[in-house]
C-alpha positions as CSV (number, residue, x, y, z in Angstrom):
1,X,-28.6,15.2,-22.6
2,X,-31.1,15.5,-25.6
3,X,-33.0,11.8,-26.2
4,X,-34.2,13.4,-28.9
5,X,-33.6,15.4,-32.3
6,X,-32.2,19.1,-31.0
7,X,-35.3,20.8,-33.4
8,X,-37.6,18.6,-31.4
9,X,-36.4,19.8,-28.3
10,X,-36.4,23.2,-29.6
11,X,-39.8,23.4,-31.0
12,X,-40.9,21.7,-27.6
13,X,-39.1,24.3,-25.7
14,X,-41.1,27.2,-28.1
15,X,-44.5,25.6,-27.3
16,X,-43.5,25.5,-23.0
17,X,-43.4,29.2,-23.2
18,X,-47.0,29.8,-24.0
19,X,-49.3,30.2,-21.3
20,X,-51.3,26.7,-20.1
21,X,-48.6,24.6,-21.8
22,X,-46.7,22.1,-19.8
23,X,-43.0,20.1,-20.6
24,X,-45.3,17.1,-21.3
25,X,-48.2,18.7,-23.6
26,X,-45.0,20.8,-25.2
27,X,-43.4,17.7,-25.7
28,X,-46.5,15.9,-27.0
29,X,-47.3,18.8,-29.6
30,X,-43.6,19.3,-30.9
31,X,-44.3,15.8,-31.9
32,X,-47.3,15.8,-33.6
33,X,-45.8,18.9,-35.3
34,X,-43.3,16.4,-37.1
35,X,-46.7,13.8,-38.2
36,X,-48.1,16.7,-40.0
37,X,-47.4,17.1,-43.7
38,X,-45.8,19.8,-44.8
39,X,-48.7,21.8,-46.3
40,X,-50.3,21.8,-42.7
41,X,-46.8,22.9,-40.9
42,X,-46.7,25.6,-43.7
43,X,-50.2,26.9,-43.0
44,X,-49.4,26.7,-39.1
45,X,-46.8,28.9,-39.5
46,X,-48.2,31.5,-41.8
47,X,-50.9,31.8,-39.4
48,X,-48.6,32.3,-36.4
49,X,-46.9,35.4,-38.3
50,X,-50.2,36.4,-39.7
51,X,-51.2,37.1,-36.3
52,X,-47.5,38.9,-35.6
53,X,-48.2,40.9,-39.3
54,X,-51.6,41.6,-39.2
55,X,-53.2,42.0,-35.7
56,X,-53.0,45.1,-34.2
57,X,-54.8,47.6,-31.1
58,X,-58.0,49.2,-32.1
59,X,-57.2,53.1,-32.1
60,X,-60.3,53.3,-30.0
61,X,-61.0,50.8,-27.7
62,X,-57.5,48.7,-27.4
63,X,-59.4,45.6,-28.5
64,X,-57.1,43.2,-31.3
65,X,-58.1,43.7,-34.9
66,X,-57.3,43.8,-38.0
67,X,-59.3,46.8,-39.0
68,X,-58.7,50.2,-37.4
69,X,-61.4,50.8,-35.9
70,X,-62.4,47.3,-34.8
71,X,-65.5,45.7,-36.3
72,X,-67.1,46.8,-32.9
73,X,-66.3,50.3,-32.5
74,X,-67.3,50.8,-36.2
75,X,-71.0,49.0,-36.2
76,X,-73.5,52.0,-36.2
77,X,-75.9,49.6,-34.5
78,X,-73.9,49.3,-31.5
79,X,-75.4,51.4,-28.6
80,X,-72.8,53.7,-27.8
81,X,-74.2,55.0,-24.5
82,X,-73.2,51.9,-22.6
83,X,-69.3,51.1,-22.2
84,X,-67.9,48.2,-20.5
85,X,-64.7,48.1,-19.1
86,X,-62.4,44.6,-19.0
87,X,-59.1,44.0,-18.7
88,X,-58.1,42.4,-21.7
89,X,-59.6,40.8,-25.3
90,X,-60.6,37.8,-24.1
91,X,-62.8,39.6,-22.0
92,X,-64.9,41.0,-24.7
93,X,-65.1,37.9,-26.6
94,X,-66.4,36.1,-23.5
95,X,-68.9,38.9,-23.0
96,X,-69.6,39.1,-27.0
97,X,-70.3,35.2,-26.7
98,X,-73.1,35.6,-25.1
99,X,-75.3,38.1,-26.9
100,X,-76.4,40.0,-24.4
101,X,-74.1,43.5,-24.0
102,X,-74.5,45.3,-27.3
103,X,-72.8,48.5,-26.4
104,X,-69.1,49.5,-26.7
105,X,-65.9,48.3,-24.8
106,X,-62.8,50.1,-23.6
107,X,-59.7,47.3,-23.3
108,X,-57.5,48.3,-19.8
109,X,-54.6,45.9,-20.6
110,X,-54.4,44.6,-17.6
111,X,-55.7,45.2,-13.9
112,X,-54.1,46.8,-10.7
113,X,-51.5,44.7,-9.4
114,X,-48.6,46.9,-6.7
115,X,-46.6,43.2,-6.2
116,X,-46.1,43.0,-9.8
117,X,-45.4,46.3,-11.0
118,X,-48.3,47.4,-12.2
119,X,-50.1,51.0,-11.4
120,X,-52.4,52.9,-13.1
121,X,-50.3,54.6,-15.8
122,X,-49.5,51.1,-17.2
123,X,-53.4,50.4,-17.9
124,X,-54.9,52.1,-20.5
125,X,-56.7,54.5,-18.1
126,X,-56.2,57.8,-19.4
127,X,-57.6,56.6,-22.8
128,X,-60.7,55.7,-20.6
129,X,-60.7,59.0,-19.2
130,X,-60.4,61.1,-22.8
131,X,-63.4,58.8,-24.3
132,X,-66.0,59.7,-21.8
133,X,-64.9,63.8,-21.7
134,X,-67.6,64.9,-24.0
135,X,-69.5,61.9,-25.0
136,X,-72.8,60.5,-24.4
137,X,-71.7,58.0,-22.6
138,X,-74.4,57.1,-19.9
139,X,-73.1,54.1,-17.9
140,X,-69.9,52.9,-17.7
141,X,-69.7,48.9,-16.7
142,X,-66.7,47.2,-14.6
143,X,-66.5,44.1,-15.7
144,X,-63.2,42.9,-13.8
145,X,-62.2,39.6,-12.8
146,X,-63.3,38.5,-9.8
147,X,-59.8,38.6,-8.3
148,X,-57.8,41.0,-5.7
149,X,-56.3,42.6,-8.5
150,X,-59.6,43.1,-10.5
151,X,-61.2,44.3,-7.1
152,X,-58.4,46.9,-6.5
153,X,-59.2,48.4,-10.1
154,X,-62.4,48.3,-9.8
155,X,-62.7,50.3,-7.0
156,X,-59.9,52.7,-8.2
157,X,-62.0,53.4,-11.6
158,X,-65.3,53.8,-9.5
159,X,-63.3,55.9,-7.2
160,X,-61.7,58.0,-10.6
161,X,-65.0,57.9,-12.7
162,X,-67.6,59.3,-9.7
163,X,-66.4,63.4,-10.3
164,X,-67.8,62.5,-14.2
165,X,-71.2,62.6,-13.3
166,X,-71.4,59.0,-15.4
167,X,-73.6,56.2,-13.9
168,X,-70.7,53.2,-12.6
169,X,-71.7,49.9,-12.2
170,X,-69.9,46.4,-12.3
171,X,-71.2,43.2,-13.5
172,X,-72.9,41.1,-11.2
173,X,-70.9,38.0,-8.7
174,X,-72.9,34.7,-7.3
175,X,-73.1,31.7,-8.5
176,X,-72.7,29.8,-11.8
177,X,-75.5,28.1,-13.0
178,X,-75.7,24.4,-12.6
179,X,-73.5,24.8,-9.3
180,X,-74.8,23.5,-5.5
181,X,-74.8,26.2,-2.8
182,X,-73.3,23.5,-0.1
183,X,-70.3,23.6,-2.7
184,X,-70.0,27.5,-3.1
185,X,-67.8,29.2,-0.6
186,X,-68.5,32.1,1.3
187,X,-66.8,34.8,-0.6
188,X,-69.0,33.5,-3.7
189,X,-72.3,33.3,-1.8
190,X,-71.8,36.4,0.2
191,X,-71.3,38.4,-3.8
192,X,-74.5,36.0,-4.8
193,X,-76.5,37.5,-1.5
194,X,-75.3,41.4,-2.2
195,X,-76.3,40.9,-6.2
196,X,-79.7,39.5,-5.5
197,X,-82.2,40.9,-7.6
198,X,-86.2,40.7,-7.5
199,X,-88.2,37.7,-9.0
């Protein structure tokens, strides 16, 4: 039984599908969907199939854009003897956030996961493998999330890249900064202890 109007429900039901939205919050923005004036609701949508329309795979790295190549892969200034691996988008604009990595990136789609389906000719592997036959590429960077799944491909790609005479290396594991070591557990400090580095 619907307590409320049927498009509430459905718009609710719409919003419940996307990833970190429960019934509540879905309930909660359906609502403030119908407070908004129509202007706003129009822009909300054009944005929405904006993103369907416009947004595509960068030809090159697999990152979105709406430029082929991306903005990235296109910058002369970007040092393109470094390339770091990640598993999807939001992994480069994490790493892009912080202004430190100014070399190029190579999008997997995804990690390693056998229980879910997912081998390596569902990544974007073999891509990997064609841009670094030939190229200056000096170092290749793993930067996987610190998961079983991100575990298992990174040690398949270190396993895969080694025969390229390319230098592998993965981003470093510890501790966040701001944390307490008595609240750290051990998997975290034992990564912190292997990563150490001289001060």
């Amino acid at each position: 039984m619907h307590y409320t109007a049927e498009s509430i429900e459905q718009l609710a039901e719409r919003f419940a599908q996307l990833p970190g939205i429960g019934r509540k919050t879905a309930q909660r923005l359906a609502l403030y969907v119908l407070k908004m004036n129509r202007e706003e609701v129009n822009a909300l949508s054009e944005a929405i199939v904006n993103v369907k329309e416009r947004v595509r795979y960068c030809s090159v790295c697999s990152n979105i854009t709406e430029s082929d190549p991306c903005p990235i892969c296109s910058n002369p200034k970007r040092e393109r003897s470094y390339l770091c691996v990640v598993e999807e988008p939001n992994d480069v604009l994490a790493i892009e956030k912080t202004n430190e990595f100014r070399g190029l990136y190579h999008v997997l789609g995804g990690a390693l996961s056998p229980l879910d389906g997912v081998g390596p000719e569902d990544l974007r592997i073999r891509e990997l493998l064609d841009r670094l036959s030939g190229k200056n590429v000096d170092e290749v960077i793993l930067a996987m999330n610190p998961n079983v799944e991100g575990e298992a491909t990174t040690l398949y790609l270190s396993k895969l890249l080694k025969p390229l005479e390319v230098k592998v290396t993965r981003i470093a594991r510890g501790l966040p900064v701001g944390s307490d070591l008595e609240f750290a557990d051990e998997a975290t400090l034992s990564r912190a202890l292997e990563g150490r580095i001289a001060v």
